[in-house]
N, C-alpha and C positions, 0 to 999 in steps of 0.2 A: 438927848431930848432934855428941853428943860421944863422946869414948872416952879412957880411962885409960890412962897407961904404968903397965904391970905391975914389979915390981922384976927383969925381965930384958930390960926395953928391948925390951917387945911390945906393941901392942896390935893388939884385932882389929878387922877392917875388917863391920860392919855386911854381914847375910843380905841385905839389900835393894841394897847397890851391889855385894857378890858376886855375886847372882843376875844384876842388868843387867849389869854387863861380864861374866859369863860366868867368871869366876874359880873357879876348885877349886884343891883342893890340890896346891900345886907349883909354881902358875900363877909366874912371875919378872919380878919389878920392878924398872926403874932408880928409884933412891932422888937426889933432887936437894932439895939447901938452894936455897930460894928465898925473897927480900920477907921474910926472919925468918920462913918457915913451911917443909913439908917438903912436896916434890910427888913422889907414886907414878905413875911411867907401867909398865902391865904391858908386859913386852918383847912384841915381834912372836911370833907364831908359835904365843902364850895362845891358846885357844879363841874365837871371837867366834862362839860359838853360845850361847841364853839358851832356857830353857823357857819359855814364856806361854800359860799355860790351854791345856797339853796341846799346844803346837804348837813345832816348834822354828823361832827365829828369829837370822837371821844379820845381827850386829848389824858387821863388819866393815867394811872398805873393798872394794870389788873393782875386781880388776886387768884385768878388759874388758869389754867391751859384752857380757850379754848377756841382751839383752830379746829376741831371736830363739829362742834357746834356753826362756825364760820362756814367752811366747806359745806353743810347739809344745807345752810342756807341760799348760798351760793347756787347749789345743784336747782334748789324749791326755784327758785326766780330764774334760773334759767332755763327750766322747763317752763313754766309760765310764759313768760315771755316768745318763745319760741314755738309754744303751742305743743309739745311734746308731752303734755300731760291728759291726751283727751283717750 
């Protein structure tokens, strides 16, 4: 992909790797010269949430186990759904 330096030393970053990292306006990058090119890391604390076909997904690290918490969820909505909670 390419992109232009504008005559005030911008360019933009492509709707398609905004949307996957989750970037909006504000979002803050460490700026690092690397290998003769320039590497953007968005700082900690950016959103790592992404919209995909109406669903939000959390594209981050996480900091503990929890597939307990996941699975009780899992169980809650699908009794719901299924009516198995009456």
């Amino acid at each position: 992909m390419e992109a232009i330096l504008d005559k005030f030393g911008r360019i933009v970053i492509p709707k398609e790797i905004r949307d996957a990292l989750g970037l909006r306006p504000g979002s803050s990058f460490l700026i690092e010269e690397k290998n003769q090119g320039i590497l953007l890391k968005p700082v900690e604390g950016t959103p790592h949430i992404k919209n995909e076909h109406g669903w939000l997904i959390f594209t981050g690290d996480l900091q503990a186990d929890i597939s307990n918490t996941i699975n009780d969820v899992r169980k809650e909505r699908f009794e719901h759904v299924s009516g198995m909670n009456k």
